[in-house]
VEXVEX-521562 format. One line per 4 residues: their letters; for each residue x, y, z of N, C-alpha, C. Coordinates in steps of 0.02 Angstrom, whole numbers. Last residue first. Layout:
BEGIN
a	X:Y:Z:X:Y:Z:X:Y:Z  ...
//
This chain:
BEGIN
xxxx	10644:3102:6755:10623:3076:6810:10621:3148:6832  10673:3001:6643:10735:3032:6686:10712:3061:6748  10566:2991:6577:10635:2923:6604:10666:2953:6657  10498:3109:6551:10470:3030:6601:10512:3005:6636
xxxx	10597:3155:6477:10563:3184:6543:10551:3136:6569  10566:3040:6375:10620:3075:6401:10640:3102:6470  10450:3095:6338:10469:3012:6359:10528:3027:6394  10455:3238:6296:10427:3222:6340:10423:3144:6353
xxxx	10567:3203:6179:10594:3237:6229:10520:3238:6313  10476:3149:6094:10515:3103:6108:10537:3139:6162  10364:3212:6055:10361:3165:6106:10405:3141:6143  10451:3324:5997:10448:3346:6065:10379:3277:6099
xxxx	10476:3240:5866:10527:3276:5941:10508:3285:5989  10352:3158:5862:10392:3174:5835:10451:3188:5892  10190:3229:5847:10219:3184:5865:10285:3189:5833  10119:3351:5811:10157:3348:5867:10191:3283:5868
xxxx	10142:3397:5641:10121:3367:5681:10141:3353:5737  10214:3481:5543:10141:3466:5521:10108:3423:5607  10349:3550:5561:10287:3587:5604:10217:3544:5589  10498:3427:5571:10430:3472:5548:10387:3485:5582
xxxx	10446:3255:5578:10488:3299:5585:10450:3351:5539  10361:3139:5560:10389:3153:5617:10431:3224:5638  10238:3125:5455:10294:3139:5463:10349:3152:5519  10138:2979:5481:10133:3049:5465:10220:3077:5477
xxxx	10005:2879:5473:10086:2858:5467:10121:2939:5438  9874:2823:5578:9904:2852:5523:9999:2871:5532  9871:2751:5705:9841:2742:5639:9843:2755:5569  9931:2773:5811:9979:2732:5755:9940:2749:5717
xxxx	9888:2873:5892:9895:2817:5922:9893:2760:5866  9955:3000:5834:9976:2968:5916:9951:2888:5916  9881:3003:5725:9941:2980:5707:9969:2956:5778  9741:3031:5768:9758:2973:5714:9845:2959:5733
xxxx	9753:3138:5836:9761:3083:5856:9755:3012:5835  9825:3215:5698:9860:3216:5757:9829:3155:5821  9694:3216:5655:9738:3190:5595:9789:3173:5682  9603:3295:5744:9584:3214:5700:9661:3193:5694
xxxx	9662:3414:5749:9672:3368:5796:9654:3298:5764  9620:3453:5622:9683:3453:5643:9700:3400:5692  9504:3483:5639:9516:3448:5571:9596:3435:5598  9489:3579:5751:9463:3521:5745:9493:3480:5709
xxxx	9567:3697:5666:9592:3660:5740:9557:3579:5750  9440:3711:5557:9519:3695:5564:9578:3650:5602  9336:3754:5647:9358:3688:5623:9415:3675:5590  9398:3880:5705:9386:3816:5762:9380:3744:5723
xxxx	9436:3945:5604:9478:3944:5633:9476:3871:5667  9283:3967:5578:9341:3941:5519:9390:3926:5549  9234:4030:5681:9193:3956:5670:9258:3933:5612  9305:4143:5652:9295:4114:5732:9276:4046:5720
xxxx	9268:4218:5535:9331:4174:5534:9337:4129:5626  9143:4217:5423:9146:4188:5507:9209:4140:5520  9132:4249:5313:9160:4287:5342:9161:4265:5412  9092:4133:5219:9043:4168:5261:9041:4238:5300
xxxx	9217:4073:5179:9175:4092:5156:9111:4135:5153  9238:4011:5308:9272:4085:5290:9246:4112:5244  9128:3914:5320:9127:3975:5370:9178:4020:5353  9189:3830:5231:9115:3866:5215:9127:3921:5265
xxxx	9302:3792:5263:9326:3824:5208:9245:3860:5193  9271:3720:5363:9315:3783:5382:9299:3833:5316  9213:3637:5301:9179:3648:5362:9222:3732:5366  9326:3545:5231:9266:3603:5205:9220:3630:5246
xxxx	9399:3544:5351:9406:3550:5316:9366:3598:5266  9308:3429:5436:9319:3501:5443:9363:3541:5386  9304:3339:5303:9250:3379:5342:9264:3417:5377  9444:3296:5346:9433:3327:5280:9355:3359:5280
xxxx	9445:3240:5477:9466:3321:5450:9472:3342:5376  9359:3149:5467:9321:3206:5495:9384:3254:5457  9416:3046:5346:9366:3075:5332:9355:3132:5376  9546:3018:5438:9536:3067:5371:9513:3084:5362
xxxx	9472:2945:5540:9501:2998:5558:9518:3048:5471  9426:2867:5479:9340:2908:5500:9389:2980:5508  9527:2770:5419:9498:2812:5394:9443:2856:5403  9583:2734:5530:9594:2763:5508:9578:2801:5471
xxxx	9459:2628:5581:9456:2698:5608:9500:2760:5579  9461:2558:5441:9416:2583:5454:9429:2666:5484  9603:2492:5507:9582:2531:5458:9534:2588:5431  9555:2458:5606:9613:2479:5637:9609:2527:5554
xxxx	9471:2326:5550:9448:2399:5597:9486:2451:5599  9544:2319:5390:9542:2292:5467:9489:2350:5495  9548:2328:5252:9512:2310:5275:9533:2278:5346  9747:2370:5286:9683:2355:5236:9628:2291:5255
xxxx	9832:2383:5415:9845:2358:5369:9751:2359:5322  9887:2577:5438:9838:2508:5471:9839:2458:5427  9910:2695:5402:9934:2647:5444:9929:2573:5440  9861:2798:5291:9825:2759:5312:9901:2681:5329
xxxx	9956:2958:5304:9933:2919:5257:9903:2857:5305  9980:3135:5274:9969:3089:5317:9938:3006:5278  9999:3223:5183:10062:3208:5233:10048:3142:5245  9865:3297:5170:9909:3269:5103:9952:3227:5123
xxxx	9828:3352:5293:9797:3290:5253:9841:3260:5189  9942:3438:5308:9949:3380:5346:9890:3311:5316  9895:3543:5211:9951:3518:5231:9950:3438:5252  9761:3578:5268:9778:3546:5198:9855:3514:5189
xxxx	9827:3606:5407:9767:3558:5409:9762:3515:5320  9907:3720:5386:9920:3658:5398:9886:3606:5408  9811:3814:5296:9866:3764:5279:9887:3723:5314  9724:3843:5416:9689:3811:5346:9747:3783:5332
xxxx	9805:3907:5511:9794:3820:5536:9720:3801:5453  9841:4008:5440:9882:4003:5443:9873:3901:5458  9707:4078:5414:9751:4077:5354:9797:4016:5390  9698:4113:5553:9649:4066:5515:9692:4042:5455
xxxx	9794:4180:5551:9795:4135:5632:9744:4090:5588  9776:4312:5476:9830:4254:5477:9833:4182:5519  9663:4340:5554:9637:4339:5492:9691:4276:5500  9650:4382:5705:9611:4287:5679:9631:4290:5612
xxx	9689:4506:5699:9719:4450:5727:9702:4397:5715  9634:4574:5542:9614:4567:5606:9679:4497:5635  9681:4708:5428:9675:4637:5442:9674:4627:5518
//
């Protein structure tokens, strides 16, 4: 097994992971909605995006949409749209925002 194999294996689950996690913010039919939802929709497109290129044996392109599909969900949730877990490995927001505000304050 190659260094990308687990490293792929590893951001496929948290990407299926975190789509299950994450849920729509925003109040119904708003824009704020909408965008929430382009953000579900791309990482569920990367998503199967990932899941064709491992399929393929092209774990480099599987890996990268993964990461892609990932970040969606993660700046969905930074800037409220989606309503995601705070605690736990599924998403940066959480502790270590709170400890970089933190930093800020203190200076």
């Amino acid at each position: 097994m190659t260094e990308i194999e687990p490293k792929t294996d590893q951001y496929e689950d948290l990407l299926s992971e975190a789509l299950d996690a994450a849920e729509i913010a925003a109040p119904p039919d708003t824009p704020l909605a909408a965008a929430a939802s382009d953000c579900e929709e791309m990482a569920r497109s990367y998503l199967e995006d990932g899941r064709h290129f491992r399929a393929e044996d092209d774990l480099v392109n599987a890996l990268a949409a993964f990461s892609y599909g990932h970040a969606w969900l993660d700046a969905g949730a930074r800037v409220g749209l989606l309503d995601v877990p705070r605690e736990g490995h599924l998403f940066t927001i959480g502790a270590r925002t709170d400890t970089r505000s933190k930093r800020a304050r203190d200076g």
